[in-house]
C-alpha positions in Angstrom: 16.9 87.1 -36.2 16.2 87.2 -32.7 12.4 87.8 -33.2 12.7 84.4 -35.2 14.5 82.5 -32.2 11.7 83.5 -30.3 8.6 82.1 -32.2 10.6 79.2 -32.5 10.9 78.8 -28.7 7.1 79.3 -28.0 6.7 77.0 -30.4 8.6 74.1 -28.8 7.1 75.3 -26.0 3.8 74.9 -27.2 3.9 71.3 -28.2 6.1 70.0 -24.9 9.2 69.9 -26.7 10.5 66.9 -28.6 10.7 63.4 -26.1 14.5 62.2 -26.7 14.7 58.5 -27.3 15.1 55.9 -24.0 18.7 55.5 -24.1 19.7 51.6 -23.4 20.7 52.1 -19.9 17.1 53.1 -19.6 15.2 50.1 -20.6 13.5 48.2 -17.8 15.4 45.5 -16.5 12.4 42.8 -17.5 13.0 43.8 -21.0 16.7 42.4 -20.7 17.1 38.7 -21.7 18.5 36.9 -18.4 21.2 34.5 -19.3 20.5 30.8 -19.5 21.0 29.1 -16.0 23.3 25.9 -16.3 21.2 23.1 -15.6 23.5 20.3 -14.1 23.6 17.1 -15.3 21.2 14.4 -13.2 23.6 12.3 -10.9 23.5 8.1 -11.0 21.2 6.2 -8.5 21.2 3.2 -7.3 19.4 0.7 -5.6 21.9 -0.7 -2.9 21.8 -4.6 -1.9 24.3 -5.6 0.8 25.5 -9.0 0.8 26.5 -11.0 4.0 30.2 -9.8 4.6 32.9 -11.4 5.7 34.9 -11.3 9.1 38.3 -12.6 9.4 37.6 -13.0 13.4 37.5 -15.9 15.1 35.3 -14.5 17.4 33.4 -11.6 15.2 30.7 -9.2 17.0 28.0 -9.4 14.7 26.7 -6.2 15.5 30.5 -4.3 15.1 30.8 -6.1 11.9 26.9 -5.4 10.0 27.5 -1.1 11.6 30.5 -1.4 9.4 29.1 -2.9 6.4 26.6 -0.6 6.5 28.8 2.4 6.2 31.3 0.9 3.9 28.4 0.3 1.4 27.5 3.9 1.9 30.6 5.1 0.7 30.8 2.7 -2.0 27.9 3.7 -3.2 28.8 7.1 -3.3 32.1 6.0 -5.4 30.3 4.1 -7.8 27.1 6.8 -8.4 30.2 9.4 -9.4 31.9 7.1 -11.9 28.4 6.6 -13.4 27.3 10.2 -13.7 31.0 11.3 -14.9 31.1 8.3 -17.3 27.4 7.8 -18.2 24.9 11.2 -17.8 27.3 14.4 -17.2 29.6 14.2 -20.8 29.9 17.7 -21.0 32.9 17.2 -17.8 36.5 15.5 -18.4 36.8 11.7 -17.1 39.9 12.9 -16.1 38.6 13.9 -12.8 37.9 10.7 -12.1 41.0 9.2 -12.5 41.7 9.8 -8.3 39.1 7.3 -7.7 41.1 4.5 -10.1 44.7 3.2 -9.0 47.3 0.8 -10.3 46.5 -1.3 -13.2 42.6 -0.1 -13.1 43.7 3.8 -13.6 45.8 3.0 -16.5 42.8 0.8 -18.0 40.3 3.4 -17.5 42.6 6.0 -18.9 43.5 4.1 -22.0 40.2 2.1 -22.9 37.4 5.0 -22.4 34.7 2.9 -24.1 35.0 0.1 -21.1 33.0 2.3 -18.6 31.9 5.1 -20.5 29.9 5.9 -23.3 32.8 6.9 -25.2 32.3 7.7 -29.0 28.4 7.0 -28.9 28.1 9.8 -26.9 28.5 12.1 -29.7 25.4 10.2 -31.4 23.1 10.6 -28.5 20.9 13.9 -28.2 20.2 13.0 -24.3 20.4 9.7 -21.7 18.3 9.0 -18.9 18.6 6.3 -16.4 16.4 3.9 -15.3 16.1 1.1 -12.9 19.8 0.4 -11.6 20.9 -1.7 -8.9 24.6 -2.2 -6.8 25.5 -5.2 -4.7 27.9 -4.6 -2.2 29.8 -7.1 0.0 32.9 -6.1 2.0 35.7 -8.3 3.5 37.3 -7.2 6.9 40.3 -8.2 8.8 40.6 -10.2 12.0 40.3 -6.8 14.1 37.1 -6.4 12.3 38.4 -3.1 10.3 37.7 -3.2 6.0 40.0 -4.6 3.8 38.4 -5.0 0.7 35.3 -4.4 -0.6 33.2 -5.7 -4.1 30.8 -4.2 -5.7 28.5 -5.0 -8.8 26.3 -2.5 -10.7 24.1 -2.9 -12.9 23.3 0.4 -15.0 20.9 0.4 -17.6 19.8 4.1 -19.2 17.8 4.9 -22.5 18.5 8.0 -24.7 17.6 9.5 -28.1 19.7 9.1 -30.9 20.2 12.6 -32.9 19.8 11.0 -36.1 16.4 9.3 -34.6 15.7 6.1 -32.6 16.4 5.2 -29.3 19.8 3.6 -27.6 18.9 1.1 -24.4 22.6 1.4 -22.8 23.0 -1.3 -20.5 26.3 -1.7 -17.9 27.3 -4.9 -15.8 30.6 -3.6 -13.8 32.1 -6.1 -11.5 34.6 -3.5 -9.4 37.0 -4.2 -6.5 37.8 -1.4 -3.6 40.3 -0.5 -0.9 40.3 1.8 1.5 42.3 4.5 0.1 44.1 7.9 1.9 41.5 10.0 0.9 38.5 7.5 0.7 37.5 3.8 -1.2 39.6 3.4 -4.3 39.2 1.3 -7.3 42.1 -1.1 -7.6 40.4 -3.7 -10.5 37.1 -3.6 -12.7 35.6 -5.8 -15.0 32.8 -4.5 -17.2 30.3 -5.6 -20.0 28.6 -3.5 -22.2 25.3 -4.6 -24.1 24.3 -1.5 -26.3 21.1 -1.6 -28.7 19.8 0.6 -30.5 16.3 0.8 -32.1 13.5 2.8 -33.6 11.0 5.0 -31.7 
């Protein structure tokens, strides 16, 4: 027995020995898949127009009055570009997040008619949307001490997207919306909006 144990080492010996498989914890890191990044959803432009405002000063200083505008229709802006991508581009997120931006009467009429300012049930029927040339007009109304009161602003969004059973959808928007200075930023207090959908081939 034992003389057999030895020719049996020499011969493993001999030929290196047998090379044990990689174990998984071995394999090169490049030869793991990476998982897929999360590839946000493009955010709403648009092209910003301010209107002449309006002073409630006898007496206005000009200059105050247009520094103001400027940065009121900044943050306007900014409202408006978030209700669009929330409602319009990014459906994969709750529109309950933007409920915040909504008070009074316009909260409970964004909450209870979604297909107003979003996309609403054709968004299940769309395989992706992209937006194209959009515009906002912006005028803003401030009080005798020259400090905001109220501010409107009109968008009009227009997108295109692919339909998953084929053909296109031109989405267009026309959103007449009314803000207030809020506690934590411009609110929406009122909104009007007009939707002229159409779908065709290509």
């Amino acid at each position: 027995m034992l003389i057999v144990a030895v020719v049996v080492v020499v011969l493993l010996l001999s030929r290196g020995g047998s090379t044990p498989a990689p174990s998984p914890a071995a394999k090169s890191p490049s030869a793991t898949a990476s998982p897929a990044k999360h590839v946000p959803a493009p955010r709403a432009r648009f092209k910003l127009e301010r209107l002449p405002s309006v002073s409630g000063s006898r007496h206005p200083r000009q200059a105050k009055v247009r520094n103001r505008a400027r940065d009121v229709a900044a943050r306007i802006k900014d409202v408006i570009q978030r209700v669009y991508t929330f409602a319009f581009l990014d459906t994969r997120r709750t529109r309950s997040r933007l409920l915040d931006i909504f008070v009074g009467e316009a909260r409970r009429k964004f909450r209870t008619h979604p297909q107003i300012v979003a996309l609403g049930s054709a968004a299940r029927r769309l395989a992706g949307l992209r937006q194209q040339h959009s515009t906002l007009r912006v005028r803003t109304l401030f009080s005798p001490n020259n400090h905001p009161v109220t501010s409107l602003a009109v968008a009009e969004f227009r997108a295109r997207g692919r339909l998953r059973a084929g053909g296109r959808l031109l989405v267009r928007n026309h959103g007449t919306f009314f803000l207030r200075p809020g506690e934590h930023g411009w609110v929406i207090y009122g909104f009007e909006v007009r939707r002229q959908d159409r779908a065709g081939g290509g």
